[in-house]
C-alpha positions as CSV (number, residue, x, y, z in Angstrom):
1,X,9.8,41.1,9.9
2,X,7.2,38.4,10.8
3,X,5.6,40.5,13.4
4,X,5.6,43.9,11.3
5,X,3.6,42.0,8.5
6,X,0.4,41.5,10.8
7,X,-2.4,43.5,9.4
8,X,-0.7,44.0,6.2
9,X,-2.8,42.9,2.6
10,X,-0.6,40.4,0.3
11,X,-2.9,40.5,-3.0
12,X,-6.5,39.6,-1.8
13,X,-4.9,38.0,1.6
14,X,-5.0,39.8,5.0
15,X,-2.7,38.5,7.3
16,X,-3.7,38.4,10.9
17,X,-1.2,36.2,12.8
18,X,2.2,34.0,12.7
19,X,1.1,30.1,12.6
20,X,5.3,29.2,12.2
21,X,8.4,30.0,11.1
22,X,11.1,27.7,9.5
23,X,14.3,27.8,7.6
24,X,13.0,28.9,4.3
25,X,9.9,31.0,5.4
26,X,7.3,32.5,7.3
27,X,3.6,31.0,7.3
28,X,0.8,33.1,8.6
29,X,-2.9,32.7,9.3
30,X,-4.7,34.9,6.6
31,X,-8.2,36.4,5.7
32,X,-9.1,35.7,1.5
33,X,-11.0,39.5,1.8
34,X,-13.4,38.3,-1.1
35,X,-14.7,35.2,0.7
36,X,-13.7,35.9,4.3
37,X,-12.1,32.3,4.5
38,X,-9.5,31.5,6.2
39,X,-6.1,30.5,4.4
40,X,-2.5,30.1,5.3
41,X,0.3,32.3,3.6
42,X,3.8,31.5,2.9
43,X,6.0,33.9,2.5
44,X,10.5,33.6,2.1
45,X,12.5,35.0,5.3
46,X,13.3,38.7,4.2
47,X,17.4,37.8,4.7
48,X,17.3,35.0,2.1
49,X,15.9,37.1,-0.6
50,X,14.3,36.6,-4.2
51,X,16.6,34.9,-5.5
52,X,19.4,31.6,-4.9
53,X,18.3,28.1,-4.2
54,X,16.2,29.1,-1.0
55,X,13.9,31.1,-3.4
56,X,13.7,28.2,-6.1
57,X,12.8,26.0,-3.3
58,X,10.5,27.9,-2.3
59,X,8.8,28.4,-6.3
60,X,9.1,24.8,-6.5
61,X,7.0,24.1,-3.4
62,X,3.9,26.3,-5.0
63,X,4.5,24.4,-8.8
64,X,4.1,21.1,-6.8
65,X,0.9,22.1,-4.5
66,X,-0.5,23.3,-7.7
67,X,-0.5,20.3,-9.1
68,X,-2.0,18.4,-6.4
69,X,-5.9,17.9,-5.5
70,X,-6.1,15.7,-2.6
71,X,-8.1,15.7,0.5
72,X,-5.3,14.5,2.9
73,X,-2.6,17.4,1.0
74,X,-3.5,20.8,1.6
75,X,-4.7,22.7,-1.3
76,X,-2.5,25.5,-3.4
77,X,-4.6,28.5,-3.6
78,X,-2.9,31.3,-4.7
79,X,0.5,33.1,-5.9
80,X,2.1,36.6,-5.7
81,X,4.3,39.7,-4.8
82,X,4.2,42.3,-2.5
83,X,6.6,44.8,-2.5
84,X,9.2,42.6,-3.7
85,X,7.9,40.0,-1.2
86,X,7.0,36.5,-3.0
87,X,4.5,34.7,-1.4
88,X,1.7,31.5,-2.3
89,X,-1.3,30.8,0.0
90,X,-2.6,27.5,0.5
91,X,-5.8,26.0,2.4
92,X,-6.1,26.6,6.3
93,X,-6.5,23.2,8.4
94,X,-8.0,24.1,11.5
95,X,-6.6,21.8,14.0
96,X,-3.1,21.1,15.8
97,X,0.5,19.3,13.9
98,X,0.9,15.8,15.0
99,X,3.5,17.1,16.7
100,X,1.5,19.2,19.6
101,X,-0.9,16.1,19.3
102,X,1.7,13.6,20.8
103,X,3.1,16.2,23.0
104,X,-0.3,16.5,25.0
105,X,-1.3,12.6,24.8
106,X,1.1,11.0,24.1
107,X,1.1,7.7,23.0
108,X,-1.7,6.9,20.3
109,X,-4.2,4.0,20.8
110,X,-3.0,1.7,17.4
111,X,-6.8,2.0,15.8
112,X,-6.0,5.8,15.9
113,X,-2.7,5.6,14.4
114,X,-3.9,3.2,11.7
115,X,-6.8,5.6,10.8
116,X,-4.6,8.5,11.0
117,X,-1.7,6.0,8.6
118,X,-4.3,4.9,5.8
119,X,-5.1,9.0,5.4
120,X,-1.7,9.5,5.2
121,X,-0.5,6.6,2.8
122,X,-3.4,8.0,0.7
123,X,-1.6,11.4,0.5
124,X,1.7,9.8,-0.1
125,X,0.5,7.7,-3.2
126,X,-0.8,10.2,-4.4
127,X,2.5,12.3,-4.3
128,X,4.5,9.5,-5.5
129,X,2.2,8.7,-8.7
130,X,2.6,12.7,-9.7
131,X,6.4,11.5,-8.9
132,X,7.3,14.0,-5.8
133,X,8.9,12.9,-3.0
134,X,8.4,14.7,0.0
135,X,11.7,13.8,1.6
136,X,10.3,16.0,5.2
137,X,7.8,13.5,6.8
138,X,7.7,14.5,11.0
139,X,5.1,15.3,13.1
140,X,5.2,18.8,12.5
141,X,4.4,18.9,8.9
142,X,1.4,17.3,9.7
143,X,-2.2,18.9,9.9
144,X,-4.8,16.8,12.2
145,X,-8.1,18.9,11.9
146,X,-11.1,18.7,14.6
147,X,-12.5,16.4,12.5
148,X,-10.0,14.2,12.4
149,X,-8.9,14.7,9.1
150,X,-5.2,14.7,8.3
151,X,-3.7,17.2,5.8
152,X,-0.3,16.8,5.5
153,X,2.0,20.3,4.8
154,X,5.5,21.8,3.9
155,X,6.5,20.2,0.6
156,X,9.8,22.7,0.7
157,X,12.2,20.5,-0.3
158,X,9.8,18.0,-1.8
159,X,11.9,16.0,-5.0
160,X,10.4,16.7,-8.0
161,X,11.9,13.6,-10.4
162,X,10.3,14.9,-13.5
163,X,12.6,17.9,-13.1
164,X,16.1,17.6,-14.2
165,X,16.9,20.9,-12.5
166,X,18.6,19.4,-8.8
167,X,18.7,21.7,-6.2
168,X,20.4,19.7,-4.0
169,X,24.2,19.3,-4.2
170,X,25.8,16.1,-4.9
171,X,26.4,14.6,-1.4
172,X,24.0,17.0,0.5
173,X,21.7,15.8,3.1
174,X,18.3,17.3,3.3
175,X,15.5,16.4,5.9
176,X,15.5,16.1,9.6
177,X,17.4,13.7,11.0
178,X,15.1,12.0,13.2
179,X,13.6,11.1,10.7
180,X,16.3,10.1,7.2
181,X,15.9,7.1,5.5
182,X,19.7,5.9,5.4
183,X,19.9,6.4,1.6
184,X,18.7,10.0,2.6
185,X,21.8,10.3,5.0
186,X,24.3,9.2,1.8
187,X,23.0,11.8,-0.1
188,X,22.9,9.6,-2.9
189,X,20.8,9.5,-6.0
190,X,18.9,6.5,-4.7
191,X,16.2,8.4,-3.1
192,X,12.7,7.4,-3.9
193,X,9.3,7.2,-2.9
194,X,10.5,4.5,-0.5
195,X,12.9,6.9,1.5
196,X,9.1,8.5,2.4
197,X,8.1,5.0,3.5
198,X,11.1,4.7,5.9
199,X,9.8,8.4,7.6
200,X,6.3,6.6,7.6
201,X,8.1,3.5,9.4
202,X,9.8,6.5,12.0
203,X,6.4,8.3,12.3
204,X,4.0,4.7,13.3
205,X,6.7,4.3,15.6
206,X,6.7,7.7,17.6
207,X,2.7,7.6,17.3
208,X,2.5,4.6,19.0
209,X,5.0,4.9,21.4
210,X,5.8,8.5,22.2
211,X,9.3,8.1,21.6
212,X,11.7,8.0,17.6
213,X,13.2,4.8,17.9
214,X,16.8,5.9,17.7
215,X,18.1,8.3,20.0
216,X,21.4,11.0,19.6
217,X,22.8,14.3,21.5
218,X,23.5,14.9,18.1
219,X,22.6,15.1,14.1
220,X,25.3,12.8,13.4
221,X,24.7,10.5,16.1
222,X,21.0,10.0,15.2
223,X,22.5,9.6,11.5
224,X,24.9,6.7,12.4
225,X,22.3,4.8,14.5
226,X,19.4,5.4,11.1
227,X,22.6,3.5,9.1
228,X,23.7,0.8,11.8
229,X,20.9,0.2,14.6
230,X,18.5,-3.0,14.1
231,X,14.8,-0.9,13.6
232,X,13.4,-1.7,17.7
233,X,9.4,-3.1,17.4
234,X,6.8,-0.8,18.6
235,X,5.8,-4.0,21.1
236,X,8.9,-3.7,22.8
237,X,7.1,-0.4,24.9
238,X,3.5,-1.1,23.5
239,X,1.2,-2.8,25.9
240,X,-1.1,-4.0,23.0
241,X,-0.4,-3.7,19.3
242,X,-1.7,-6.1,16.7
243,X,1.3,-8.4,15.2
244,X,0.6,-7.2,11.2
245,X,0.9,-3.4,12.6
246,X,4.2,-4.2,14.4
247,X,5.3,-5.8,11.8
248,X,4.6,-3.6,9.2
249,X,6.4,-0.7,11.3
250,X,9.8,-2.4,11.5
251,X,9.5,-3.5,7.8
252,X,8.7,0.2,6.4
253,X,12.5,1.0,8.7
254,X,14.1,-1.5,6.9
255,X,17.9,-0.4,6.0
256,X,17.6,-1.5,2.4
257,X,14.4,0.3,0.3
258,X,14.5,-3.0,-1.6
259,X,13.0,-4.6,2.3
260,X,10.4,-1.9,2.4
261,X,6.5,-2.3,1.3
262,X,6.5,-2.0,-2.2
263,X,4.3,1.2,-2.0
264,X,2.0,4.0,0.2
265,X,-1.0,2.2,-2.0
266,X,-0.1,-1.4,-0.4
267,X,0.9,0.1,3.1
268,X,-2.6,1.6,2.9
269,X,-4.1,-1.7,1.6
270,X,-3.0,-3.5,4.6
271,X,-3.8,-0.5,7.2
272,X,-7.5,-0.3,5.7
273,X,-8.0,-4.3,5.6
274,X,-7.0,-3.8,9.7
275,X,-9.3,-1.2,10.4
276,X,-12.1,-2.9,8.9
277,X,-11.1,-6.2,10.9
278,X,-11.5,-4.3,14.1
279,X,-14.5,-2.2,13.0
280,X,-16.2,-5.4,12.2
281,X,-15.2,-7.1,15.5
282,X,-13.3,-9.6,13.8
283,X,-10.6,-11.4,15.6
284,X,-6.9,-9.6,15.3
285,X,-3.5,-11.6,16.7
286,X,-1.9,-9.4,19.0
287,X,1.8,-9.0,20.2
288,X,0.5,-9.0,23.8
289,X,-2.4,-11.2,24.9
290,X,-5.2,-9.7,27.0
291,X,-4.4,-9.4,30.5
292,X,-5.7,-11.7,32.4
293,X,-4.8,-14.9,29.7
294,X,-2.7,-17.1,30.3
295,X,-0.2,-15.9,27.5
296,X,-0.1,-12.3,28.8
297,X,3.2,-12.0,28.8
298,X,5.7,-10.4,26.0
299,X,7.5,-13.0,24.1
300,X,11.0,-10.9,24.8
301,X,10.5,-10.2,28.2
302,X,10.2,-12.4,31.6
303,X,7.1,-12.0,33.7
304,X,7.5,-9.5,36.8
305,X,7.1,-11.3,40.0
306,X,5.5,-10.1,42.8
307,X,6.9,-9.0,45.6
308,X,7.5,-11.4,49.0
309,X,6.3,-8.0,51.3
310,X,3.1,-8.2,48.9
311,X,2.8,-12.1,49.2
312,X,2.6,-11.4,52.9
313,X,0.5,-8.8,53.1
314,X,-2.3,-11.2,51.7
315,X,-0.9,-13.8,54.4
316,X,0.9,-16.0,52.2
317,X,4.6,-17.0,52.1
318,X,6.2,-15.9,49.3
319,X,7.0,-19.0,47.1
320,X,10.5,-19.9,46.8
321,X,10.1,-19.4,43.1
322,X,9.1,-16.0,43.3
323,X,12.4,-14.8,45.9
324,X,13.9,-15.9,43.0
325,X,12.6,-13.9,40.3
326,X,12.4,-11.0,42.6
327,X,16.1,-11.0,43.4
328,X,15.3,-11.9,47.3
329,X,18.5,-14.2,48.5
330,X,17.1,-17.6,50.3
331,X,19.1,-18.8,53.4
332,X,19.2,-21.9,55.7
333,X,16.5,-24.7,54.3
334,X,15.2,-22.1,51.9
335,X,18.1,-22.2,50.2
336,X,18.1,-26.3,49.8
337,X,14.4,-26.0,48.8
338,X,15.1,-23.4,46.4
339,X,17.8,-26.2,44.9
340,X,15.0,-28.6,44.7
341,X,12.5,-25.9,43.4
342,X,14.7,-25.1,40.5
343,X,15.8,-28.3,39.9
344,X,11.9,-29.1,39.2
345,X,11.7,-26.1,37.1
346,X,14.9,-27.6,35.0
347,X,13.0,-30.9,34.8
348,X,9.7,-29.1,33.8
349,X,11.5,-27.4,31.3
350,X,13.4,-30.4,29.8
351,X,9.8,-31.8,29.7
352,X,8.5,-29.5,27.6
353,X,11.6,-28.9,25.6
354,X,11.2,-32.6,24.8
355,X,7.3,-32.4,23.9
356,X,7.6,-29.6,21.6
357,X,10.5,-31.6,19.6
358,X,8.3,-34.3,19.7
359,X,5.3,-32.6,18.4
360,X,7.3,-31.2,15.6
361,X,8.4,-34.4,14.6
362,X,5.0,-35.6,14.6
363,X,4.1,-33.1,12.1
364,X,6.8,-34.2,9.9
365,X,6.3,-37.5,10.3
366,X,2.6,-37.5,10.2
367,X,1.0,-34.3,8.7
368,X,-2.8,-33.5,8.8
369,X,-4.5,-35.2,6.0
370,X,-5.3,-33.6,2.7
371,X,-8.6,-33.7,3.4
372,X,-8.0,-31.2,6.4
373,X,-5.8,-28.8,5.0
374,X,-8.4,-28.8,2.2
375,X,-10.7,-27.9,3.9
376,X,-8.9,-25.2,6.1
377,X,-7.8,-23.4,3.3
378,X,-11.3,-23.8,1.8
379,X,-12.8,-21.7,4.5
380,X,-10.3,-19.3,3.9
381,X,-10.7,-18.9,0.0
382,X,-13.8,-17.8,0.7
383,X,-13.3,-14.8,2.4
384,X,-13.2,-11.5,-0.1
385,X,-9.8,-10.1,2.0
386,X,-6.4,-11.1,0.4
387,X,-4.8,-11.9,3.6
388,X,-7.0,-14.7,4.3
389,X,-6.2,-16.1,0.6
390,X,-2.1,-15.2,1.4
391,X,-3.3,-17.5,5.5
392,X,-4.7,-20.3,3.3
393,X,-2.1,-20.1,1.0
394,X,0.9,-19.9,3.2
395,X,-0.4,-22.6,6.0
396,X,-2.9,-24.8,4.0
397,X,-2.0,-25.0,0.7
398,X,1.8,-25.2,0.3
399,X,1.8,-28.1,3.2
400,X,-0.8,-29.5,1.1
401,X,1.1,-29.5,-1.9
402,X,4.4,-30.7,-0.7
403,X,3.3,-33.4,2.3
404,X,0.7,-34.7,-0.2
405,X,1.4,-34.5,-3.6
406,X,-1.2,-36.5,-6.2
407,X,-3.9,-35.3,-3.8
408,X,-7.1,-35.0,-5.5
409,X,-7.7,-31.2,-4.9
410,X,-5.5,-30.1,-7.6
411,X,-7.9,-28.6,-9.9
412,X,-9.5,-26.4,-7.3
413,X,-6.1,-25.8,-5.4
414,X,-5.0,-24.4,-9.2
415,X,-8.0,-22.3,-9.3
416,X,-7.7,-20.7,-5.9
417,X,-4.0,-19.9,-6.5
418,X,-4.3,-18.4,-9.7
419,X,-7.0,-16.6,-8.1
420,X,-3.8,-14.7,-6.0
421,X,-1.6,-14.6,-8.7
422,X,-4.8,-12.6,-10.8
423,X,-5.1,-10.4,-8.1
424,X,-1.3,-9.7,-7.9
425,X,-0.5,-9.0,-11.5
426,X,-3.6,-6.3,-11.7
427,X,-2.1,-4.6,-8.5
428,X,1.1,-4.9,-10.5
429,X,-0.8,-3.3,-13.8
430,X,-2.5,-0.7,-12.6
431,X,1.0,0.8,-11.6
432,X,2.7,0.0,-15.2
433,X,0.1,1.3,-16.6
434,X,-0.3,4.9,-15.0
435,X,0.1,8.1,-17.1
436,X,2.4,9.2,-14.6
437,X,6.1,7.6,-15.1
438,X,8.0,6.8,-11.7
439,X,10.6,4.6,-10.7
440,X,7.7,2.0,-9.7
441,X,5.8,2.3,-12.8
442,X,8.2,1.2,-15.1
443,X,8.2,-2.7,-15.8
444,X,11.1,-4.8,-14.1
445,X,11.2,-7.9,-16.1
446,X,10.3,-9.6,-19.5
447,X,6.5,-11.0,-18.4
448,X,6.0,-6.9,-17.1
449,X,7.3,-5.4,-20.2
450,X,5.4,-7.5,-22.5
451,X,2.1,-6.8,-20.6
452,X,2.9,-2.9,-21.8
453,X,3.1,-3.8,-25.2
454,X,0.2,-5.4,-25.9
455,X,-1.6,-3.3,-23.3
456,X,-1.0,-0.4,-25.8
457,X,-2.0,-2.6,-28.3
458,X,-5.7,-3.6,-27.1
459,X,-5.8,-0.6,-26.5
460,X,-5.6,0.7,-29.8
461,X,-7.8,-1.9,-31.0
462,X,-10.7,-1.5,-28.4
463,X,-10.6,2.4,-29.3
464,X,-11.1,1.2,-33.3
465,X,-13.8,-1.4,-32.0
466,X,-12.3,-4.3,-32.9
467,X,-12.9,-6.2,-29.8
468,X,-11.8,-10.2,-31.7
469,X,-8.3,-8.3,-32.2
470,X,-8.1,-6.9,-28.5
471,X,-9.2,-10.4,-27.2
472,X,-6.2,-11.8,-29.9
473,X,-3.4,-9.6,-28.2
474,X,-4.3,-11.0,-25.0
475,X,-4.3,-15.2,-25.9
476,X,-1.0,-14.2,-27.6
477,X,0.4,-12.3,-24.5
478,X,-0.4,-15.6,-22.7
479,X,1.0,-17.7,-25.5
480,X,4.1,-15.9,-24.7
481,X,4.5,-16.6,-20.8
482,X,5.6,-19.6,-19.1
483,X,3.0,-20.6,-16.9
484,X,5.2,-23.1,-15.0
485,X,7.5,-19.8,-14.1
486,X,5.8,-18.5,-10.9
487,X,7.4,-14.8,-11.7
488,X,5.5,-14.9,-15.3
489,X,1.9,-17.5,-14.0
490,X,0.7,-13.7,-12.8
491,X,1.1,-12.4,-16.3
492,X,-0.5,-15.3,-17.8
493,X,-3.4,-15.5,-15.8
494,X,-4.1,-12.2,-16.1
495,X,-4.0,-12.2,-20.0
496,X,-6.5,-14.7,-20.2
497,X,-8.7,-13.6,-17.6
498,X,-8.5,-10.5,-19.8
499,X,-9.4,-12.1,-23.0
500,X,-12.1,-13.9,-20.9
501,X,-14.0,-10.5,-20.5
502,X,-12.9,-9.4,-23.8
503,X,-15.0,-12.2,-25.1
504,X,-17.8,-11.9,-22.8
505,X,-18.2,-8.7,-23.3
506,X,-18.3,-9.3,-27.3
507,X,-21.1,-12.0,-26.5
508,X,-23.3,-10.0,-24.3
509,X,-23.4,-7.6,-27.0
510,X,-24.2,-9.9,-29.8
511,X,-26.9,-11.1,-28.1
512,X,-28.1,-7.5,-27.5
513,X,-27.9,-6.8,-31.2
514,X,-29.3,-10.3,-32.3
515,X,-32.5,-10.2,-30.0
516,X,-33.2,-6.0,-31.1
517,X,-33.0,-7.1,-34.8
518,X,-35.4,-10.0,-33.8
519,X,-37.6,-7.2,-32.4
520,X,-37.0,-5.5,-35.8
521,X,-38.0,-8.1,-38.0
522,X,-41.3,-8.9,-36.0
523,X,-41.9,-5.2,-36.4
524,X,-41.6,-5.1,-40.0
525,X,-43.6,-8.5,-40.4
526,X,-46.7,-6.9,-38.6
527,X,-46.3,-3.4,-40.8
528,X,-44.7,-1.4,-39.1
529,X,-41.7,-0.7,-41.0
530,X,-41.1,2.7,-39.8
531,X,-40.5,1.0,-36.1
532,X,-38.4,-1.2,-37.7
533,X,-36.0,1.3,-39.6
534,X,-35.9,3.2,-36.0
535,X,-34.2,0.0,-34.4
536,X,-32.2,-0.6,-36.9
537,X,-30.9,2.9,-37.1
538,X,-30.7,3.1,-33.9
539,X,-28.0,-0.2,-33.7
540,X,-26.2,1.4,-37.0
541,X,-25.3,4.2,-34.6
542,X,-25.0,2.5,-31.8
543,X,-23.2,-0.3,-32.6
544,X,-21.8,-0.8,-36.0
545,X,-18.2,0.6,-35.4
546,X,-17.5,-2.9,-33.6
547,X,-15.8,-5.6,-35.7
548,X,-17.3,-8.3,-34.5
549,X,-21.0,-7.1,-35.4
550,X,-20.4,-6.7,-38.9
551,X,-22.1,-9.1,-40.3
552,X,-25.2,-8.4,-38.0
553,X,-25.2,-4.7,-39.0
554,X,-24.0,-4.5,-42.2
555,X,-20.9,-2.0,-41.5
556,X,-18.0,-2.3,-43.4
557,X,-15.3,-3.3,-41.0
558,X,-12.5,-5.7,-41.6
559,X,-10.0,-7.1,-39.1
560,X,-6.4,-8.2,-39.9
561,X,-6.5,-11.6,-39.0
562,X,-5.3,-12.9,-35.7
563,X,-1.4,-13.8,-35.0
564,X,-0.5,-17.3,-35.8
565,X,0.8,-19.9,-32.7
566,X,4.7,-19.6,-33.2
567,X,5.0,-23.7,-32.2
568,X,7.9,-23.1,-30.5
569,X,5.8,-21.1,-27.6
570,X,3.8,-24.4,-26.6
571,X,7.6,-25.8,-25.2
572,X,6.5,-23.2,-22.8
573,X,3.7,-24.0,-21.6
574,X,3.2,-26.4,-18.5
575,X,1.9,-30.2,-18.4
576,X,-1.4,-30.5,-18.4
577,X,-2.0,-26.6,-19.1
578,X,-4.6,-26.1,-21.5
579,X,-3.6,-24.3,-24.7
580,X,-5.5,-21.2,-25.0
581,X,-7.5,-21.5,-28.3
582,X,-6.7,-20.0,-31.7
583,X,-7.8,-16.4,-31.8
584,X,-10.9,-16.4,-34.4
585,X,-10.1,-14.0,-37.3
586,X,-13.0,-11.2,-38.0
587,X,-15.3,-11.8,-41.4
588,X,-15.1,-8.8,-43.3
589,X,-19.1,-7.2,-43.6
590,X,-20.4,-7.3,-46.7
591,X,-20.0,-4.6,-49.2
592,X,-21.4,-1.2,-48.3
């Protein structure tokens, strides 16, 4: 059938060649006849028919691309029939899958796999936010264009979760078994977007090391070892690798979805803050060191010796040291020196054993000084990248805290933490607060569901202009978290921080109003009362729908006045916190 469909004109598509063939369909390389651009058609295997859950996939796959617009997901184009024929085109990438990339090179260099990861993640969180899972992540459904771009493909049995409609049977496994997250495998209804970040995991894995990391003859071989096989580290084949990156790779294979990265977005946070590291020249902790340092060697692994026949080929006897490690049996006063060669090694070792005990117990016993961990982390804060903050946080500022507490940094060390904690509760909101429902966008606990509530809220009062309610919501919001909680702090800093800029904003634009009227009245002192009139007319229009200005502008606007403390919320709050001040009710304006 493919090949008897060459030639042939599917609406406004000529189709010229095959590109690929898989369970559900055909995909050919097409002509658009009006533009003369290239596109890809898609078309269901003849034997499956119109109809059945082959054919609903297959719909299904075209509803979801048309819905998407994303540079790393190719684009939906077009939908049909020919001669009882269903078919949907889509944009043509012009380059090679993933899969013929590794084929012909191989391994990846890690920068190219972490470009090639953030494009990706993009794509995914995108996906996830319009809440499909793609549930088919390999090599092969993955575009790489001669421009490097990625564009990934084949959203065929993609999970829509806003559908209800499941056309996959209770207990059915669909994907491709190199590549199932375990809660894939089970069939169960805990798939999610974070059984696409355990194919991700799979994917880093085979792009920097050539290989999947678990091996079968079979489906259900490969299956058992996704559900009961330890994830293996890239590093353990990878000659150089950056410690984050492997990291990251064994924590996105993690059995449990709850031990994956929260999202594509923070996977692709962490790739991008990487690349830029490297672009800039920036110093990067790697697995393995450099070569020719003294710490070249893996961690896991011992060093390989070399050879005695090498050692004398460069007119040296072999040590006895090295016989050893290269499996070479000593004999006659070799072998009594080699006792006294390793019983210096034991000694060495005992040594060393002994010194790194006592250094640990010297950091017990006698930490750096406040003043130095200070000033570490100091250097740190001031870096715009959130894994320095998480470095100074982790290494400087918890020691600090704990080995020296009463130190007179508190104030500053308070600042620079909440600073985190800001930055982690607006990651956190943009999420709850996206028009899109998903699993990840709905709030998990009291502080996250109260931040919904009087989001909608402000919201409703910023679009009626009332600005001194909007900036009431949020004090109350913090009123209502326990800053001494370190799950609810986030939420708290946040709503004052945004009743900080709620304010701020209010003053910048009452000085705005106050100095134009100023402008007004000189006008109309010098004569000019028609340039007068203008201004103010002009800040009527401008500006009287806000609350807060109507007493300046004469508008009629009244605001309910702002909640009341419940005393009972200040047990709450921490000692020493300040108490965020009463919101200020809004003066009615004065009569029309």
């Amino acid at each position: 059938m493919s090949q008897g469909l060459i030639g042939e004109r599917l609406g406004s598509f000529r189709l010229e060649e095959v590109l690929g063939s898989g369970a559900m369909g055909v995909v050919f390389r097409a002509v658009h006849e009006g533009s003369g651009r290239p596109a890809a058609v898609k078309i269901v295997h003849e034997d499956l028919g119109q109809k059945g859950r082959v054919f609903e996939r297959f719909e299904r796959e075209a509803d979801i691309l048309k819905q998407f617009r994303h540079p790393n997901i190719v684009r939906w184009l077009a939908v049909g029939r020919y001669k009882g024929t269903s078919y949907f085109a889509m944009e043509y990438a012009d380059g090679i899958t993933a899969e013929k990339l590794l084929q012909d090179r191989g391994p990846l260099p890690w920068r190219e796999v972490v470009d090639l990861g953030i494009q990706l993640c993009s794509a995914l969180s995108y996906a996830h936010e319009k809440n499909v899972i793609h549930r088919d992540l390999k090599p092969s459904n993955i575009m790489i264009t001669k421009e490097g771009k990625l564009k990934l493909t084949d959203f065929g049995i993609a999970k829509d979760l806003d559908r209800t409609t499941q056309l996959t049977a209770p207990g059915r496994t669909l994907g491709t078994a190199a590549y199932m997250a375990p809660e894939q495998i089970r069939g169960t209804p805990a798939v999610s977007h974070k059984t696409d970040l355990y194919a991700l995991g799979i994917l880093f894995y085979q792009m920097l090391t050539g290989a999947t990391p678990f091996e079968g003859a079979s489906a259900v071989v490969l299956m058992h070892n996704h559900l009961n096989q330890a994830p293996p580290r890239p590093s353990d084949k990878v000659a150089t690798i950056p410690k984050e990156l492997d990291e990251l790779v064994v924590k996105l294979m993690a059995k449990a979805p709850s031990d994956r990265p929260w999202d594509a977005a923070a996977v692709e946070h962490m790739l991008t803050e990487l690349r830029d590291r490297a672009e800039q020249g920036k110093s990067i902790p790697m697995v393995w060191a450099e070569p020719d340092a003294p710490d070249a060697v893996h961690p896991g692994r011992a060093p390989v010796a070399k050879s005695p026949t090498r050692a004398r080929k460069k007119g040296r006897k072999p040590s006895l040291a090295s016989s050893a490690i290269a499996g070479g049996v000593p004999s006659g006063e070799d072998e009594e020196a080699g006792w006294l060669a390793r019983a210096r090694l034991e000694t060495m070792g005992l040594v060393l054993a002994l010194l790194a005990i006592a250094g640990g117990m010297a950091y017990v016993l006698w930490p750096p000084s406040a003043e130095t961990l200070y000033r570490k982390a100091e250097a740190l804060m001031q870096s715009s990248r959130r894994s320095d903050w998480i470095t100074a946080r982790d290494e400087y500022l918890d020691p600090l805290d704990s080995k020296h507490p009463g130190h007179p940094y508190g104030d500053q060390v308070r600042k620079w933490r909440d600073r985190i904690f800001l930055e982690d509760a607006e990651n956190r909101a943009r999420n709850l607060s996206s028009p899109v429902k998903t699993a990840f966008s709905e709030p998990h606990s009291n502080a996250e569901r109260q931040y919904v509530a009087f989001s909608a809220l402000v919201e409703k009062a910023t679009a009626e202009g009332n600005d001194p309610q909007a900036a009431a919501y949020w004090r109350e919001m913090a009123r209502l978290m326990k800053p001494d909680d370190p799950e609810e702090r986030p939420w708290y800093v946040l709503a004052l921080h945004r009743a900080e800029e709620v304010e701020a904003r209010m003053e910048k634009r009452r000085a705005f109003v106050l100095d134009q009227l100023s402008r007004a009245e000189h006008a109309f002192q010098s004569g000019n009362g028609g340039e007068a009139e203008t201004i103010r007319e002009m800040l009527r229009k401008e500006y009287g729908r806000y609350a807060d200005l109507a007493d300046l502008l004469g508008a009629g606007h009244g605001a309910p006045a702002a909640p009341a403390a419940r005393p009972e919320d200040d047990r709450h709050r921490g000692a020493g916190e300040p108490s965020p001040a009463t919101p200020p009710s809004v003066p009615p304006g004065p009569p029309g």
